[in-house]
DSSP file (Angstrom, degrees, kcal/mol; ACC not computed):
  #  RESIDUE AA STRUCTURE BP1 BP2  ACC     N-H-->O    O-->H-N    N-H-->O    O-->H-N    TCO  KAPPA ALPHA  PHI   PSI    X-CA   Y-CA   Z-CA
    1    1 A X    >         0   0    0      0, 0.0     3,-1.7     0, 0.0     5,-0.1   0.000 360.0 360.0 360.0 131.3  143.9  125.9   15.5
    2    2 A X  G >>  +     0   0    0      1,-0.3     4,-1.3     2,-0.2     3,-1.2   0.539 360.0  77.1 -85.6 -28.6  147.0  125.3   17.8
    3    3 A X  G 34 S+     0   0    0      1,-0.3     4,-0.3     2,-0.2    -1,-0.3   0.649 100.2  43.9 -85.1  -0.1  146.2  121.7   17.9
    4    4 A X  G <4 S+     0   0    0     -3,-1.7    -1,-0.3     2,-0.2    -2,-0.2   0.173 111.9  48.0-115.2  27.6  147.9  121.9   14.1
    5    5 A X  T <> S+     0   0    0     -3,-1.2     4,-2.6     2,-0.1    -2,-0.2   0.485 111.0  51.0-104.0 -33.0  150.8  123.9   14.8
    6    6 A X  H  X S+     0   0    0     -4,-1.3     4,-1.3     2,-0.2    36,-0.2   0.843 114.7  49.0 -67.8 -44.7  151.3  121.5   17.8
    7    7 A X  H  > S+     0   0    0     -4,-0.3     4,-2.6     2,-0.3    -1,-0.2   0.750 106.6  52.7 -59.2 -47.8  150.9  118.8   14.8
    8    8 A X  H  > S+     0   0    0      1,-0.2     4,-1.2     2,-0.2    -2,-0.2   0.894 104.8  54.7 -75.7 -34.2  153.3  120.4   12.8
    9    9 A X  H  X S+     0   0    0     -4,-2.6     4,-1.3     2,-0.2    -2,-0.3   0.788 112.9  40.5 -67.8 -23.7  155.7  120.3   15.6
   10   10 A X  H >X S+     0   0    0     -4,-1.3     4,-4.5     1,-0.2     3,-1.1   0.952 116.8  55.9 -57.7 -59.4  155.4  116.1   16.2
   11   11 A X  H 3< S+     0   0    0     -4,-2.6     6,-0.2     1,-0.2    -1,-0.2   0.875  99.0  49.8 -46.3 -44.4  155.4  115.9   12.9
   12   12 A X  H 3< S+     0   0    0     -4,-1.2     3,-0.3     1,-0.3    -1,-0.2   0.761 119.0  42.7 -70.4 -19.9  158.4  117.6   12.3
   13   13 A X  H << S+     0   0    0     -4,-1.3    -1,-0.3    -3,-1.1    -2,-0.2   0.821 116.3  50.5 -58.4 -51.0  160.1  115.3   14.9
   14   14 A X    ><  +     0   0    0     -4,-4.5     3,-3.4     1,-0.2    -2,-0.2  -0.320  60.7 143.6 -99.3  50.2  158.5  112.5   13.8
   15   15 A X  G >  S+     0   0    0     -3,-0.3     3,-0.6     1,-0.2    -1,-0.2   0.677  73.1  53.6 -43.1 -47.6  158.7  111.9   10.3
   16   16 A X  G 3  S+     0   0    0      1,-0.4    -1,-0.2    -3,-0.1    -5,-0.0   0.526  97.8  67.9 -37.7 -32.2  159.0  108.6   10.0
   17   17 A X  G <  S+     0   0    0     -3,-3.4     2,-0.4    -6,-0.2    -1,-0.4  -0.158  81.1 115.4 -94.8  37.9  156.0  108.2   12.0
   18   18 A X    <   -     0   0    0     -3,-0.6     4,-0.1     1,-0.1    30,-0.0  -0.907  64.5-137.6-115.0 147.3  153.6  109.8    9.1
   19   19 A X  S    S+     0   0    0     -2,-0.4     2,-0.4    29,-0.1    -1,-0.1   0.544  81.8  37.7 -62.8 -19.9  151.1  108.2    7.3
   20   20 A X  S    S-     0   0    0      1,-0.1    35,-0.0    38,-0.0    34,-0.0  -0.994 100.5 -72.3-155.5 157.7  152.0  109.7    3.9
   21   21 A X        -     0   0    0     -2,-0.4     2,-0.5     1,-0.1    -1,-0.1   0.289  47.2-136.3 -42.9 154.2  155.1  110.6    1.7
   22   22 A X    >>  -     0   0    0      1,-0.1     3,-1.0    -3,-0.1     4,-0.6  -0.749  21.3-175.3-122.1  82.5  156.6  114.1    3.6
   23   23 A X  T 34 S+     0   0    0     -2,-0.5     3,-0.3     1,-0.3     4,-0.2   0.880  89.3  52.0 -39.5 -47.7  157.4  116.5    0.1
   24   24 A X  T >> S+     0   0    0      1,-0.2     3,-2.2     2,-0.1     4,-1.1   0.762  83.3  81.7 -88.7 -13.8  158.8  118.9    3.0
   25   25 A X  H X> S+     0   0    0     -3,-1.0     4,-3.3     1,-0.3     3,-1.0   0.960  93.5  54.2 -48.0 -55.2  161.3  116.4    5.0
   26   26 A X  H 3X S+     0   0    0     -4,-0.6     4,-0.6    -3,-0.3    -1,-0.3   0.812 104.7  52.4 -74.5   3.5  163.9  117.1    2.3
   27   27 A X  H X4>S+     0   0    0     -3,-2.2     5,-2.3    -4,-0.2     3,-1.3   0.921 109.8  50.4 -73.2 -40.2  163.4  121.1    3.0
   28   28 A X  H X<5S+     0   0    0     -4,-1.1     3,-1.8    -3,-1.0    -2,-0.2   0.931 109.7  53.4 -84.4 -42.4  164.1  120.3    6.7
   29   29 A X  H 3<5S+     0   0    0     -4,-3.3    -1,-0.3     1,-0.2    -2,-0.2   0.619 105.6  47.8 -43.4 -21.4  167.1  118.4    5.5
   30   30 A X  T <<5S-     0   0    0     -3,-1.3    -1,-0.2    -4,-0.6    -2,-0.2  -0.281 116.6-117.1-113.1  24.5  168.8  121.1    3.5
   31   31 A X  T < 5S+     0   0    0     -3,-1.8    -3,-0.2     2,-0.2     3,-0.1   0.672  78.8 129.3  43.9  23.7  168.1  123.2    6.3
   32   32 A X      < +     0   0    0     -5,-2.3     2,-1.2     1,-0.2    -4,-0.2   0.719  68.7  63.0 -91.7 -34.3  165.8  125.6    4.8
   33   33 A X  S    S-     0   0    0     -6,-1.0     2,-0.2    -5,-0.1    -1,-0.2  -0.587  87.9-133.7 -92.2  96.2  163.5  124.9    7.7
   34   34 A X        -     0   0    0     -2,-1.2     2,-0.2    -3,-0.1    -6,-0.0  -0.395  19.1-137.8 -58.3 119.1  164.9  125.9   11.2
   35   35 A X        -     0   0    0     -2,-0.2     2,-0.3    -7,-0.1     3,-0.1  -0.446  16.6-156.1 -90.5 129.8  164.3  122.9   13.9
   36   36 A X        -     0   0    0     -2,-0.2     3,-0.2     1,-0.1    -1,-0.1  -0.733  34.3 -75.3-108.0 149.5  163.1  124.4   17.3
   37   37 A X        -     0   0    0     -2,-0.3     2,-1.9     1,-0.2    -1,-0.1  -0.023  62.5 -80.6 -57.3 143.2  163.7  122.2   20.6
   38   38 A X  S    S+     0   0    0      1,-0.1    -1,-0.2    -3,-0.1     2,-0.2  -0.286  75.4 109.5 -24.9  71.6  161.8  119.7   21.3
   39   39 A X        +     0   0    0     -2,-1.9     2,-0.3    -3,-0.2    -1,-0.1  -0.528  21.1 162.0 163.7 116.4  158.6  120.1   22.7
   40   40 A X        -     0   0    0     -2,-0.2   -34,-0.1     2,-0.1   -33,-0.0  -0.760  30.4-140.1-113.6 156.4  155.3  119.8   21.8
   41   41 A X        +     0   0    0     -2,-0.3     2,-0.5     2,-0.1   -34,-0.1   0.375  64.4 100.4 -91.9   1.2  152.3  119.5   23.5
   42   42 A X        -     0   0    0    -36,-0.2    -2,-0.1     1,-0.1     5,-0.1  -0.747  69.8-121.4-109.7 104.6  150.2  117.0   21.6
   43   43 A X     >  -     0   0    0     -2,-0.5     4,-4.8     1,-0.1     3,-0.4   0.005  25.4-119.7 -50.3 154.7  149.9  113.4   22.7
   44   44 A X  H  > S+     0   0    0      1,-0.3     4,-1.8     2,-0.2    -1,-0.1   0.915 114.8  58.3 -70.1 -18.2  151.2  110.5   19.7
   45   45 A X  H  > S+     0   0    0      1,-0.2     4,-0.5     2,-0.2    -1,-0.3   0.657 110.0  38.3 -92.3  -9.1  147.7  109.2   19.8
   46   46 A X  H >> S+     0   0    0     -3,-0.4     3,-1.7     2,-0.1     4,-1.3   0.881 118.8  48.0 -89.3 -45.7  146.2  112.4   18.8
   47   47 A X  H 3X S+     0   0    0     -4,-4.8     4,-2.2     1,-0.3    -2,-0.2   0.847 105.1  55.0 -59.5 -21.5  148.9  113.4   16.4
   48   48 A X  H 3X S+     0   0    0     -4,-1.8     4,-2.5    -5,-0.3    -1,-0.3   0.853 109.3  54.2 -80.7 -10.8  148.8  110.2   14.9
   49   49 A X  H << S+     0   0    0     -3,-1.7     4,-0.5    -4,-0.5    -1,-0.2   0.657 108.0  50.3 -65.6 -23.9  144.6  111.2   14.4
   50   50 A X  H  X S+     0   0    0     -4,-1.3     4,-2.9     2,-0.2    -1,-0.2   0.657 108.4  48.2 -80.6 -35.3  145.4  114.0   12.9
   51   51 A X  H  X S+     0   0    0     -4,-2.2     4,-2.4    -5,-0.3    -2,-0.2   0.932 108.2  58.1 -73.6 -34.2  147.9  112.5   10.3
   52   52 A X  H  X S+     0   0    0     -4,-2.5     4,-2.0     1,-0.2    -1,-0.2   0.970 108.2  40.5 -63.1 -53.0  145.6  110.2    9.6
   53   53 A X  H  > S+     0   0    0     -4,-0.5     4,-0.6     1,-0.2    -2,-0.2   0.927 115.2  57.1 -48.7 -26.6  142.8  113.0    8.6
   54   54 A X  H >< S+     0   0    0     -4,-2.9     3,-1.8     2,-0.2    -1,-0.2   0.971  99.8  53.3 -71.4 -50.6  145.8  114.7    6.9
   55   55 A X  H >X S+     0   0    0     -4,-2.4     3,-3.7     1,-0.2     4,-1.0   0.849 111.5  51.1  -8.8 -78.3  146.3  111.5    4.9
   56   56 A X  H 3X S+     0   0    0     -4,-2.0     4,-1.6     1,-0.3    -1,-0.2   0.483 105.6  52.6 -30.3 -32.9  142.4  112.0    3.9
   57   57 A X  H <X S+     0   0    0     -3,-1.8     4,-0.6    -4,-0.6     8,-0.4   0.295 100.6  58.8-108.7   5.7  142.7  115.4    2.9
   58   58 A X  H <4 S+     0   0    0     -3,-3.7     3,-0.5     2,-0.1    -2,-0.3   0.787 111.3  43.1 -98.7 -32.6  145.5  114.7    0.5
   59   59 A X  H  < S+     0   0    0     -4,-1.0    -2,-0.2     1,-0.2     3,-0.2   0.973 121.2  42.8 -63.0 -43.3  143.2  112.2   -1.4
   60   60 A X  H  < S+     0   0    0     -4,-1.6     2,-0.3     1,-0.2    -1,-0.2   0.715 135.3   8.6 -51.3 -39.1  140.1  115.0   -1.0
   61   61 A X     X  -     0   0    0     -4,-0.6     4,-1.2    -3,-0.5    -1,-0.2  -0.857  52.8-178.4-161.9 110.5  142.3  117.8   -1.9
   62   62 A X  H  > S+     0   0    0     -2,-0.3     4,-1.7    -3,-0.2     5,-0.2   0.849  93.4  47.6 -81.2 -38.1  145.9  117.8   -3.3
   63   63 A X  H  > S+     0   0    0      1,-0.2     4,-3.3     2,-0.2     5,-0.1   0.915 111.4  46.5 -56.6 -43.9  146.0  121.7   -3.3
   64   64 A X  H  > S+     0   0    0      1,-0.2     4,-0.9     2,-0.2    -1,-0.2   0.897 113.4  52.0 -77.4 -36.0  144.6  122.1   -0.1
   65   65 A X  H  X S+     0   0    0     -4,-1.2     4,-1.5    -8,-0.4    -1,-0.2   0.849 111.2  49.1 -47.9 -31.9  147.2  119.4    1.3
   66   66 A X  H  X S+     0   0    0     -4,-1.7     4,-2.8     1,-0.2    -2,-0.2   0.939 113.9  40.0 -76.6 -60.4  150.0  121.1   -0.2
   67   67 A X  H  < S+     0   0    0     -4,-3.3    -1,-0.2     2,-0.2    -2,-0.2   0.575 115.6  54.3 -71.5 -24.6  149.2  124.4    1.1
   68   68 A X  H >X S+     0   0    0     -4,-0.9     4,-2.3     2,-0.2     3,-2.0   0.999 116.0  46.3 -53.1 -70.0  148.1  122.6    4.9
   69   69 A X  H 3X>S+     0   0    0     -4,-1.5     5,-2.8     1,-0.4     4,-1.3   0.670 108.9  47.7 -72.0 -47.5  151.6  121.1    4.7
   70   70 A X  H 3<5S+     0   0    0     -4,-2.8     6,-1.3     3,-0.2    -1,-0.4   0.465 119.1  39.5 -77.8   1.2  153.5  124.0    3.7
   71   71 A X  H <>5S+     0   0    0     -3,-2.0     4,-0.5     4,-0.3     5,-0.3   0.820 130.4  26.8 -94.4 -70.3  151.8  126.5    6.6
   72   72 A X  H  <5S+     0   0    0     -4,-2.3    -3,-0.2     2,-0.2    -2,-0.2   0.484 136.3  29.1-112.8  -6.7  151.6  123.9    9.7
   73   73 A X  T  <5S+     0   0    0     -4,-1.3    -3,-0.2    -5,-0.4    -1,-0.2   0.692 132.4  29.6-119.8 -43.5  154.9  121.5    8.4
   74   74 A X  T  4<S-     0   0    0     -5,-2.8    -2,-0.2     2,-0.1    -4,-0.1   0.541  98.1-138.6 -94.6  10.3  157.0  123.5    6.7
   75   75 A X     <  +     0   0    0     -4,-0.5     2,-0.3    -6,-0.3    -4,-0.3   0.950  42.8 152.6  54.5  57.1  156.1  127.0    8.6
   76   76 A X        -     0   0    0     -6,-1.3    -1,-0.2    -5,-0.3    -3,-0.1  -0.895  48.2-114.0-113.8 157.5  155.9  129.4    5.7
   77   77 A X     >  -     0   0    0     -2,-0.3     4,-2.0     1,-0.1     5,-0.2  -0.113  26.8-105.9 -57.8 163.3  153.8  132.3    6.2
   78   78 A X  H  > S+     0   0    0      1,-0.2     4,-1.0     2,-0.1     3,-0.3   0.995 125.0  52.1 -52.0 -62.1  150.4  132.7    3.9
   79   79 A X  H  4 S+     0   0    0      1,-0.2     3,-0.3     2,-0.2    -1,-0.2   0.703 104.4  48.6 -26.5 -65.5  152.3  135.3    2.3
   80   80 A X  H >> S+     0   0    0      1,-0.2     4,-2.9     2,-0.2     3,-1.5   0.905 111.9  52.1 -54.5 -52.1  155.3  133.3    1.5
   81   81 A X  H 3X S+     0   0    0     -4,-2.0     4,-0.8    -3,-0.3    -1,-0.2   0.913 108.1  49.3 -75.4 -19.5  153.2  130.6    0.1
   82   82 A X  H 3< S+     0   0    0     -4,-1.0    12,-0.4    -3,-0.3    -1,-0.3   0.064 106.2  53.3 -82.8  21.0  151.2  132.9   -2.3
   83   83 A X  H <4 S+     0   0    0     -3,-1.5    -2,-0.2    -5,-0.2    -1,-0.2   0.324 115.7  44.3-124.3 -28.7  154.4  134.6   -3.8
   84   84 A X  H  < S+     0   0    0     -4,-2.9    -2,-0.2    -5,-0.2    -3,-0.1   0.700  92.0 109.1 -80.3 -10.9  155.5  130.4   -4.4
   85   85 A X  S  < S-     0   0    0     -4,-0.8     2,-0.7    -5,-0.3    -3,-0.1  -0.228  80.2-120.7 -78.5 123.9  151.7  129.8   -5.8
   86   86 A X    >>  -     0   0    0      1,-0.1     4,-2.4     2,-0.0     3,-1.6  -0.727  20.8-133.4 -66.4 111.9  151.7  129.2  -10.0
   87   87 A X  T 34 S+     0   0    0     -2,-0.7    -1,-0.1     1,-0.3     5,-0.1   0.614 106.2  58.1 -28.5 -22.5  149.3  132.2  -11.3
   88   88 A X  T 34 S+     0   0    0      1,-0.1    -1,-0.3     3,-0.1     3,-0.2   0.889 111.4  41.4 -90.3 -32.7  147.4  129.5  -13.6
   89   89 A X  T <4 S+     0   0    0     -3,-1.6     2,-1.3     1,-0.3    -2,-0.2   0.923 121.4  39.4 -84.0 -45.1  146.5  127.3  -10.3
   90   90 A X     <  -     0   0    0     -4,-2.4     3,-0.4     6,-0.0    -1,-0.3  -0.734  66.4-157.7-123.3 109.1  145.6  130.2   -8.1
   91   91 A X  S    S-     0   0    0     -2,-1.3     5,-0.2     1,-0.2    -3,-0.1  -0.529  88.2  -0.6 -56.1 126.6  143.6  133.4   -9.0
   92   92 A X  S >> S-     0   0    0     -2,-0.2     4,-3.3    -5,-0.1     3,-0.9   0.964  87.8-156.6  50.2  59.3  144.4  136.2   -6.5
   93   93 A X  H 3> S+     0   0    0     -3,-0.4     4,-2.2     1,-0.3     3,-0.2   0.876  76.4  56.9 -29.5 -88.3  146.8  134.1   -4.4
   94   94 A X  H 3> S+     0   0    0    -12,-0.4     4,-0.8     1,-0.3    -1,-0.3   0.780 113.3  40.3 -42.8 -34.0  147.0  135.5   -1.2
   95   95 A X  H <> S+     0   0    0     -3,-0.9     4,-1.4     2,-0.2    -1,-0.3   0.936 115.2  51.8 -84.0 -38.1  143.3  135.3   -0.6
   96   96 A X  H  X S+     0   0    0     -4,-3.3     4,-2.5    -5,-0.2    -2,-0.2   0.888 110.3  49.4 -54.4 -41.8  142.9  131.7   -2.2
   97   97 A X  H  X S+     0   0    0     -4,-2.2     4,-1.8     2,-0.2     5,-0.4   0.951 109.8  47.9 -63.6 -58.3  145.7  130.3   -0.1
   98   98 A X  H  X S+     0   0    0     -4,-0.8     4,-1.1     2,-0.3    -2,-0.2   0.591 123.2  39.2-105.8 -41.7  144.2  131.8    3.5
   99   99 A X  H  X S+     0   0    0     -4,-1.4     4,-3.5     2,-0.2    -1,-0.3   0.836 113.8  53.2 -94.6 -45.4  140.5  130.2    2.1
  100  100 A X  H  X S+     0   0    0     -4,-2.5     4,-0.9    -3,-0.3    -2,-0.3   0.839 114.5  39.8 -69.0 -39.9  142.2  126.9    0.6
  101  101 A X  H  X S+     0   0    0     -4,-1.8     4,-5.0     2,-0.2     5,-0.3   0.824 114.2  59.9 -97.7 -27.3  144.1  126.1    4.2
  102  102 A X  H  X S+     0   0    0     -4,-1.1     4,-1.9    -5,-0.4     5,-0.3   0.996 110.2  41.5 -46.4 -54.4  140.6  127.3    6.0
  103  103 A X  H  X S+     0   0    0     -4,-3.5     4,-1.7     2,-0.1    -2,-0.2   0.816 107.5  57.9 -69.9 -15.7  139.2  124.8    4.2
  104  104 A X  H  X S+     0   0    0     -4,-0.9     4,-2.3     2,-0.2     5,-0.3   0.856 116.1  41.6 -62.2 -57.4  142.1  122.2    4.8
  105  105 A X  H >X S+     0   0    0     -4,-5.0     4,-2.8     1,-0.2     3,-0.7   0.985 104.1  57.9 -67.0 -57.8  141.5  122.7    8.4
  106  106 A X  H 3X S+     0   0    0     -4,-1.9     4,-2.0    -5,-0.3    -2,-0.2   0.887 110.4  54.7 -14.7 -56.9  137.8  122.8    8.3
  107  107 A X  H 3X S+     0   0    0     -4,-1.7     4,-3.4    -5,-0.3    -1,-0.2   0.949 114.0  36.3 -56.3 -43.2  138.4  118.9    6.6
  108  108 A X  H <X S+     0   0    0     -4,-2.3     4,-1.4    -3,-0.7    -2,-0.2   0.958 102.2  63.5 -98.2 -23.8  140.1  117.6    8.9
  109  109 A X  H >X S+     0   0    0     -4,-2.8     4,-2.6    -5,-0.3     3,-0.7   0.926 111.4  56.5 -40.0 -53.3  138.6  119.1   11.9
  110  110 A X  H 3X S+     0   0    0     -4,-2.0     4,-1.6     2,-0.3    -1,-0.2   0.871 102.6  43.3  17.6 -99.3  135.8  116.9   10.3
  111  111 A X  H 3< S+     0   0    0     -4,-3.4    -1,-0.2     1,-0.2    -2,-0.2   0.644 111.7  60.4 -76.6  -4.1  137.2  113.7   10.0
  112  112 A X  H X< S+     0   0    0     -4,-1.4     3,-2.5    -3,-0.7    -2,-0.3   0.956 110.3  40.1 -76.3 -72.6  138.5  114.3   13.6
  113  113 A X  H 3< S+     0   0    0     -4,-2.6     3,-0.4     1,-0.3    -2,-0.2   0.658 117.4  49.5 -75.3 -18.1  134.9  114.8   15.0
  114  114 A X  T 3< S+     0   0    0     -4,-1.6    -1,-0.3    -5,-0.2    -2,-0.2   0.493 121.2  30.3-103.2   3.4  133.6  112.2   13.0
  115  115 A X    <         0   0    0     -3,-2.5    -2,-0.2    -4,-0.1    -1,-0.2  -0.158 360.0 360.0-135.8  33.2  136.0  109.4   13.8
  116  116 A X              0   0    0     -3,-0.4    -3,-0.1    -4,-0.1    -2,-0.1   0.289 360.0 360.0-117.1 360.0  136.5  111.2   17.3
């Protein structure tokens, strides 16, 4: 969905402005994440609709936050994040991550339509 890549870019602008703890802000501090100009397409009142459903979906799912957060906030590829994935959490990585952030959107798409 573009409208969370759009998300990931506010976000990444506006930390400060998130609803919950950012685990990746210190990545983007140590420069392990490259910062792209400025400009996103996503009004603050949507983004901030979305952060709240992101909020939601770390109480509902820590895994599936993790894995949201590290695709659409920190950019890493599926790939990248199934080569970081512990073997004990996640059987057959690369497909569990790609179905675990389907369902992460699928949640909040959700609570978007239902508080929409």
């Amino acid at each position: 969905m573009n409208e969370f890549h759009e998300y990931g870019k506010w976000a990444r602008h506006n930390p400060d402005r998130l609803g919950y703890p950012s685990p990746w802000l210190e990545m983007i501090m140590r420069d392990n994440v490259p910062s792209e100009p400025l400009s996103y397409t996503i009004t603050d009142d949507r983004a901030m609709m979305i952060d709240k459903a992101v909020c939601k979906l770390a109480k509902y799912s820590l895994l599936q936050y993790q894995i949201f957060c590290m695709y659409y906030l920190a950019r890493l590829s599926e790939r990248n994040i199934a080569q970081m994935a512990d073997e004990r959490i996640l059987k057959n990585k690369r497909n569990r991550v790609k179905i675990e952030l389907e369902k992460a959107c699928a949640f909040i798409a959700g609570v978007l339509e239902v508080e929409s």
